[in-house]
ZAMI-349681 format. One record per residue: residue number from 0; z, x, y of N, C-alpha, C in turn. Coordinates in nm, 3 decimals, padded with zeros to 5 digits, always signed. Atoms other than C-alpha are relative to their C-alpha. Example, Ala and Ser with C-alpha at 12.3 -4.5 7.8 and 13.67 -1.06 7.14 Angstrom:
// ZAMI-349681
  num     n.zz     n.xx     n.yy    ca.zz    ca.xx    ca.yy     c.zz     c.xx     c.yy
    0  +00.000  +00.089  -00.119  +00.780  +01.230  -00.450  +00.000  +00.090  +00.120
    1  -00.006  -00.082  -00.119  +00.714  +01.367  -00.106  +00.073  -00.077  +00.109
***
This chain:
// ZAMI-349681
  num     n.zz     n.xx     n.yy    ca.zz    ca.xx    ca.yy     c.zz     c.xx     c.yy
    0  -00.085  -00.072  -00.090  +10.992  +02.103  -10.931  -00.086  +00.083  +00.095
    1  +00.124  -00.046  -00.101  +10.866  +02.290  -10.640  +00.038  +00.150  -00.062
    2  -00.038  -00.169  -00.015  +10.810  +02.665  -10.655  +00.069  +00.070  +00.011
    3  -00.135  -00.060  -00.047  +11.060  +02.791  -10.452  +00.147  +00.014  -00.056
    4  -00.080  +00.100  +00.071  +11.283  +02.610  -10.647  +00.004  +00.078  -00.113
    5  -00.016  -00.065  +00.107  +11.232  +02.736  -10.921  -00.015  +00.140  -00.057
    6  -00.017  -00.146  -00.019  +11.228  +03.111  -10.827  +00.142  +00.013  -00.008
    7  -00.106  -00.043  -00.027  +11.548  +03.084  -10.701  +00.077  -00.045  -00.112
    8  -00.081  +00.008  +00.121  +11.690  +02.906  -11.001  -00.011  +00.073  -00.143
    9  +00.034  -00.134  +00.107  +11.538  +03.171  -11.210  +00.084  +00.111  +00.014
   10  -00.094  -00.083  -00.044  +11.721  +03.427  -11.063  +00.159  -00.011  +00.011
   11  -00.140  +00.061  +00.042  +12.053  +03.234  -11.046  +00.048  +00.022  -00.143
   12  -00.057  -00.017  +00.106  +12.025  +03.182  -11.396  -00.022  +00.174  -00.030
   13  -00.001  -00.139  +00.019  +11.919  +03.548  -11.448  +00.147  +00.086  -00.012
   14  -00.140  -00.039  -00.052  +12.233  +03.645  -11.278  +00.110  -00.006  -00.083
   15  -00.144  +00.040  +00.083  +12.461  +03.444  -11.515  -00.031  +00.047  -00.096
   16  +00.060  -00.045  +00.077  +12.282  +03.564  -11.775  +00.081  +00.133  -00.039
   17  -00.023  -00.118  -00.031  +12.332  +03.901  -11.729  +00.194  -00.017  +00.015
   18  -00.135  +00.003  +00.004  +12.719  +03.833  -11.659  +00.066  -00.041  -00.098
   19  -00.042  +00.076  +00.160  +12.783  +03.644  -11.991  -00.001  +00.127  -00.082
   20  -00.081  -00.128  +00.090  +12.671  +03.963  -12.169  +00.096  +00.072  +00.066
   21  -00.092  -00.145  -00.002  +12.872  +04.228  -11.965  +00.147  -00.106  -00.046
   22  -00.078  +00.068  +00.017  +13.140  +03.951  -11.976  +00.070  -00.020  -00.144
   23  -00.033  -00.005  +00.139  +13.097  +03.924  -12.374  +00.040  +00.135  -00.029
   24  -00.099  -00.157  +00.031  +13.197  +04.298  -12.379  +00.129  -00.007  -00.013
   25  -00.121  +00.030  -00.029  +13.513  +04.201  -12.276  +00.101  -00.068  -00.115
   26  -00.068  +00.095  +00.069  +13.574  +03.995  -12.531  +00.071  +00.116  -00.139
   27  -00.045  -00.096  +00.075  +13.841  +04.155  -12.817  -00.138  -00.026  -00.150
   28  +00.064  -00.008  +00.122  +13.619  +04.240  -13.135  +00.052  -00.031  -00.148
   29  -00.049  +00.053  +00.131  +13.660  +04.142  -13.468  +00.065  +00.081  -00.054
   30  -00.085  -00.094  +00.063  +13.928  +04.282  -13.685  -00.096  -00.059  -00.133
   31  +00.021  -00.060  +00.106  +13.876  +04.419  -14.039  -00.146  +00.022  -00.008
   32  +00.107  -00.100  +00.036  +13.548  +04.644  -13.957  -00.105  -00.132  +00.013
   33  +00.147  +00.055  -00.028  +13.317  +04.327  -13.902  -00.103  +00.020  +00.058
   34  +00.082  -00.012  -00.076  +13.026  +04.383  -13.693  +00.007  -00.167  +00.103
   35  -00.031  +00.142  -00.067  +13.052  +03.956  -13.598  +00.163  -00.010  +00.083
   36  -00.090  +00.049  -00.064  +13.312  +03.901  -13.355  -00.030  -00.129  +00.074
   37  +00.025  +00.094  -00.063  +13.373  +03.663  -13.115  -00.123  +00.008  +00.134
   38  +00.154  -00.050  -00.094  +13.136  +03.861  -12.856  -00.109  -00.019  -00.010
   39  +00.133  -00.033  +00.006  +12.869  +03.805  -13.024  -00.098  -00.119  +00.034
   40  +00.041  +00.109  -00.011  +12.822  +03.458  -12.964  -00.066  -00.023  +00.155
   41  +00.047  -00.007  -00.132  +12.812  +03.471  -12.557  -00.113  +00.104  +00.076
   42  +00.174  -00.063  -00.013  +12.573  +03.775  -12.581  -00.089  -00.048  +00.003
   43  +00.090  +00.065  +00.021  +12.373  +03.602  -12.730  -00.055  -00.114  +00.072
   44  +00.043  +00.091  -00.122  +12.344  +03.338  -12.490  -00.075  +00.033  +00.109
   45  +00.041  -00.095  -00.111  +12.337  +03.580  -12.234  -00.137  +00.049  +00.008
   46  +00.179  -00.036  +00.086  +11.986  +03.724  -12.404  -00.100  -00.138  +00.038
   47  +00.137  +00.083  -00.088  +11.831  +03.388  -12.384  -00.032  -00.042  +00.074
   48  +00.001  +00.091  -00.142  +11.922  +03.244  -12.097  -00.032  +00.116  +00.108
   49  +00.084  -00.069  -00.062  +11.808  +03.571  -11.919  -00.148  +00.027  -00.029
   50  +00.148  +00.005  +00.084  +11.478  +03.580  -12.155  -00.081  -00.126  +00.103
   51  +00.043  +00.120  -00.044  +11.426  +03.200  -12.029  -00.019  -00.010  +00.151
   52  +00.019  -00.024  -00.166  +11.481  +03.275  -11.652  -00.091  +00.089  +00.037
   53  +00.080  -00.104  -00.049  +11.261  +03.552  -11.664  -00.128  -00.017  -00.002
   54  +00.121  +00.091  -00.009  +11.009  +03.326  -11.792  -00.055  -00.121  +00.103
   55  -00.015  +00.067  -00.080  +11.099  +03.073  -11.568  -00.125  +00.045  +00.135
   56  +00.055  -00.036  -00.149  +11.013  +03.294  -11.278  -00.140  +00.103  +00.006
   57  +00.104  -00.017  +00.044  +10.702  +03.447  -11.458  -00.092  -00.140  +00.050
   58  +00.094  +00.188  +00.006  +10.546  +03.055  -11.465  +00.014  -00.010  +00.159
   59  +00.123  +00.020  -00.157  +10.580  +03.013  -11.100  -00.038  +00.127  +00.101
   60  +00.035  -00.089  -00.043  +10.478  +03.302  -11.021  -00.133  -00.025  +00.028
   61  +00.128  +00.057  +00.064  +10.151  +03.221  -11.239  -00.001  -00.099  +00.063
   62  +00.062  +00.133  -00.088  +10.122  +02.884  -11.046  +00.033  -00.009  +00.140
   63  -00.058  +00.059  -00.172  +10.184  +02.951  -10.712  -00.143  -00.036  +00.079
   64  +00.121  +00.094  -00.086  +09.822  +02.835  -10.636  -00.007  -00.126  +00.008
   65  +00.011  +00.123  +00.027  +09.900  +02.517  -10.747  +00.126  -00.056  +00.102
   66  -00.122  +00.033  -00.067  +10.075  +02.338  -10.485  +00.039  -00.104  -00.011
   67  +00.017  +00.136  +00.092  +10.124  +02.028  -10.703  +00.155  -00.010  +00.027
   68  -00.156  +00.026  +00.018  +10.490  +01.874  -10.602  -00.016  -00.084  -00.070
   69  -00.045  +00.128  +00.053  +10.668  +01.669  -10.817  +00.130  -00.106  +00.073
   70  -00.145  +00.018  -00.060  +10.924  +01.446  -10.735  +00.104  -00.009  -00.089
   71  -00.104  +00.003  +00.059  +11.278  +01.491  -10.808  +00.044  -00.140  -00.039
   72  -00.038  +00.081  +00.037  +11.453  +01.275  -11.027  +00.163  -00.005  +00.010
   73  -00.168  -00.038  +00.012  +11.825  +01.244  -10.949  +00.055  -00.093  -00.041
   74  -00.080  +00.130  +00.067  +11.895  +00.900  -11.095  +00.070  +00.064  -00.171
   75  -00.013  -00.078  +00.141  +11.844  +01.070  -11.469  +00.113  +00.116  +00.019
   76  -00.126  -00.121  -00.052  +12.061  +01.376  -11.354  +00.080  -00.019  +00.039
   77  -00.153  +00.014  -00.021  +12.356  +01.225  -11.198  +00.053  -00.080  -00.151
   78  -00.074  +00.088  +00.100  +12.376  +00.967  -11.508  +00.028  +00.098  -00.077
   79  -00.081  -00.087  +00.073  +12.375  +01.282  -11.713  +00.121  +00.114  +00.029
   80  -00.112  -00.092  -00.081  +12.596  +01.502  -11.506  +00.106  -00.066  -00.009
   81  -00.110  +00.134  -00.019  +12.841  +01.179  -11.485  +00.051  -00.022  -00.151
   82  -00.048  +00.044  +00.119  +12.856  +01.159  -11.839  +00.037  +00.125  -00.087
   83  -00.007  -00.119  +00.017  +12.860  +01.547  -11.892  +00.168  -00.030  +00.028
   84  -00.171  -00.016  -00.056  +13.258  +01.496  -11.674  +00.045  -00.074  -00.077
   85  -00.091  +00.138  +00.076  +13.347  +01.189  -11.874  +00.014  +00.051  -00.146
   86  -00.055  -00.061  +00.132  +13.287  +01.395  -12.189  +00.080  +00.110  -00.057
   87  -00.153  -00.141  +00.000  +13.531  +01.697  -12.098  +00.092  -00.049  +00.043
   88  -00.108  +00.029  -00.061  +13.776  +01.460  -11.949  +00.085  -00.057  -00.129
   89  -00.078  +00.053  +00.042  +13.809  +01.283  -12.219  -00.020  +00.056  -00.223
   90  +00.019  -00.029  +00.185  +13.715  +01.473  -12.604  +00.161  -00.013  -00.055
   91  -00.149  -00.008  +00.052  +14.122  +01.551  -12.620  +00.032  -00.140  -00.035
   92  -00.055  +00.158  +00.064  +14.196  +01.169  -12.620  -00.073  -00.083  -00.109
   93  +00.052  +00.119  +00.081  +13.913  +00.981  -12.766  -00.054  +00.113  -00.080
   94  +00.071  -00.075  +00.103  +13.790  +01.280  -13.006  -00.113  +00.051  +00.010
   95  +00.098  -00.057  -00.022  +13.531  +01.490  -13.056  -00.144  -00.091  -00.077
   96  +00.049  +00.136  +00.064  +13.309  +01.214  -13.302  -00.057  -00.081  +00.068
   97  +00.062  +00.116  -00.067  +13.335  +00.938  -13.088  -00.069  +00.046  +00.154
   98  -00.001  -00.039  -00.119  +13.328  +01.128  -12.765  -00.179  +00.045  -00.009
   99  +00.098  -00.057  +00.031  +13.055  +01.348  -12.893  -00.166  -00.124  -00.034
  100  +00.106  +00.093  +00.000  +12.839  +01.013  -12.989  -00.015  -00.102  +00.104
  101  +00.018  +00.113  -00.119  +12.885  +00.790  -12.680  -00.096  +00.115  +00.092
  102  +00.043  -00.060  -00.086  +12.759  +01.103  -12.494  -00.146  +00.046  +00.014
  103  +00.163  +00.007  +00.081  +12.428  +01.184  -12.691  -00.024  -00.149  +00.034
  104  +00.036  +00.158  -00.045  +12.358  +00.797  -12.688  -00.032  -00.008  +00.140
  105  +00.030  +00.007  -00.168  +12.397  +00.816  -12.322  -00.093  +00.091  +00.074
  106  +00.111  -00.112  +00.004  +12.167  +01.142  -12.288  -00.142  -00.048  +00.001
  107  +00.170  +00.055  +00.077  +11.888  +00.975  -12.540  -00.026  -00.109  +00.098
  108  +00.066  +00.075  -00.074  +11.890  +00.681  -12.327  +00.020  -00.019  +00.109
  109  +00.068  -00.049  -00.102  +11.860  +00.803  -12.019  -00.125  +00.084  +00.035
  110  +00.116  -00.037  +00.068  +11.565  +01.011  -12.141  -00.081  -00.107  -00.032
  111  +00.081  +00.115  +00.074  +11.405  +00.706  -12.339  +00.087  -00.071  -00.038
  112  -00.111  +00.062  +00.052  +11.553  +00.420  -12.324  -00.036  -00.090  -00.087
  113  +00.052  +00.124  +00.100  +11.343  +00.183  -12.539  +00.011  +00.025  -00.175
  114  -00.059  -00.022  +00.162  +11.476  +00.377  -12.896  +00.116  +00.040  +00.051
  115  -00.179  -00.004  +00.031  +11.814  +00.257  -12.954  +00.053  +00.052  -00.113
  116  -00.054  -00.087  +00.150  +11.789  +00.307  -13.305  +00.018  +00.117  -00.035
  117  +00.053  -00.157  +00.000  +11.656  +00.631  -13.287  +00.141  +00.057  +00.026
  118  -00.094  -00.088  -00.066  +11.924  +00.731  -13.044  +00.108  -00.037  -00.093
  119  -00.124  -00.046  +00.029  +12.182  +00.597  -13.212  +00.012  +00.055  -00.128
  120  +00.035  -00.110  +00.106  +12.095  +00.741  -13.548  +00.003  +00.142  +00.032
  121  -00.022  -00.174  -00.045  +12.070  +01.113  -13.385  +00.152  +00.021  +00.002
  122  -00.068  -00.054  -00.070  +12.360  +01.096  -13.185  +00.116  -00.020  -00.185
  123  -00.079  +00.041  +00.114  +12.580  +00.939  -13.510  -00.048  +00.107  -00.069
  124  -00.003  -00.098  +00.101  +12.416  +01.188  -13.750  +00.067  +00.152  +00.059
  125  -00.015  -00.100  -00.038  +12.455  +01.480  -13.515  +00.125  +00.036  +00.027
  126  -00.138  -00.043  -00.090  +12.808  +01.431  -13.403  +00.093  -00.015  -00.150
  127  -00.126  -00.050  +00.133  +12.948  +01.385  -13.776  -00.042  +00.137  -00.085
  128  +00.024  -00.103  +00.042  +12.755  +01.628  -13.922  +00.049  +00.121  +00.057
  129  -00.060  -00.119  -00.031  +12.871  +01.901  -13.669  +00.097  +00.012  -00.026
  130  -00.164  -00.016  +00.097  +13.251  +01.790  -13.769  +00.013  +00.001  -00.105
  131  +00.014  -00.006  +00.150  +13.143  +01.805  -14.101  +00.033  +00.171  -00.031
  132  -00.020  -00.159  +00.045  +13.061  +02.149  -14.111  +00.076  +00.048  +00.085
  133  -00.097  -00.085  -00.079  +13.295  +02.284  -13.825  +00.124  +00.012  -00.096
  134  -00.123  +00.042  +00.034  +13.592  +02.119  -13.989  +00.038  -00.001  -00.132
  135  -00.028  -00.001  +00.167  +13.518  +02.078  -14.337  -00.063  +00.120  -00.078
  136  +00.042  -00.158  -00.008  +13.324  +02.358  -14.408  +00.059  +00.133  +00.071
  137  -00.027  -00.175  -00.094  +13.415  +02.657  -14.186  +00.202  -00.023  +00.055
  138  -00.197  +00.010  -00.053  +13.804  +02.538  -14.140  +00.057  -00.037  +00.130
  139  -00.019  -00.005  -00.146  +13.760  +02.500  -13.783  +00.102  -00.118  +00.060
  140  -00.092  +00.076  -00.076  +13.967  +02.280  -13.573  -00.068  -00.093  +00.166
  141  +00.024  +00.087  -00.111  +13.857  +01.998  -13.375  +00.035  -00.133  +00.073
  142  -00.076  +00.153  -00.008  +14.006  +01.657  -13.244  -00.075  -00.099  -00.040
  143  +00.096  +00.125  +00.093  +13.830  +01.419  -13.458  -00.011  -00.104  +00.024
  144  -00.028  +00.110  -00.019  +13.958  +01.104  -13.400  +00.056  -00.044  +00.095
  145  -00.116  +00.065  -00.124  +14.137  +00.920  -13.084  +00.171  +00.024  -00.087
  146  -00.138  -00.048  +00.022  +14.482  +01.028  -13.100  +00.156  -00.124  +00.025
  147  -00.044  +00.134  +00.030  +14.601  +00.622  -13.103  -00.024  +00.043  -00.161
  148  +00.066  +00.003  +00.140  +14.462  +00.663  -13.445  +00.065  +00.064  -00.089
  149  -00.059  -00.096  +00.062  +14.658  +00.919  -13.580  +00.140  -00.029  -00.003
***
């Protein structure tokens, strides 16, 4: 990425950063005396993703002698951006499971596409295991399955 580039997206994210926590203030706090609410989760975001921007814009700071461009890749980034919309359009219908593993799969191999196995081993372990423990463990509530299915 070029320099510039990545000042200003340092600061962007900074920005959101910073608005996630005051934002997590907002959020109502946990009943019966917990310290864990629901706030505490988007703080926390807030923390690293301002930590990470701040580093961000530390690093090209540190390399602004280097005037080494790269080039952008936007083939990799629209396929994942494209598959980012297709997986909030559609978790309610086809589930969080299947949805959740066509989308990883599609991630890993756009990244690297020459491990299939690999990928599809991750994405399969990663997407039952999280409904494992969301759903079966912790009680949570998620759309599991395509809703033909049910």
């Amino acid at each position: 990425m070029s320099i510039k580039f990545d000042r200003i997206a340092a600061v962007v994210f900074l920005a959101v950063g910073v608005l996630f926590m005051i934002g997590s203030k907002h959020l109502a706090s946990s009943s019966y005396g917990s310290k864990v609410g629901p706030d505490i989760f988007p703080f926390i975001l807030g923390i690293i993703l301002s930590l990470l921007s701040i580093r961000l814009f530390y690093e090209s700071l540190r390399t602004q002698g280097q005037g080494k461009k790269e080039v952008l890749q936007y083939k990799p980034f629209l396929i994942i951006f494209a598959a980012t919309l297709i997986y909030i359009l559609t978790l309610e219908t086809i589930g969080y499971v299947i949805t959740t593993f066509l989308f990883l799969f599609i991630c890993f191999q756009t990244m690297e596409r020459k491990k299939w196995i690999t990928s599809i081993i991750i994405s399969a372990g990663f997407s039952g295991a999280v409904y494992y423990l969301f759903v079966g463990l912790l009680k949570g509530k998620l759309p599991g399955w395509p809703i033909w299915f049910s």
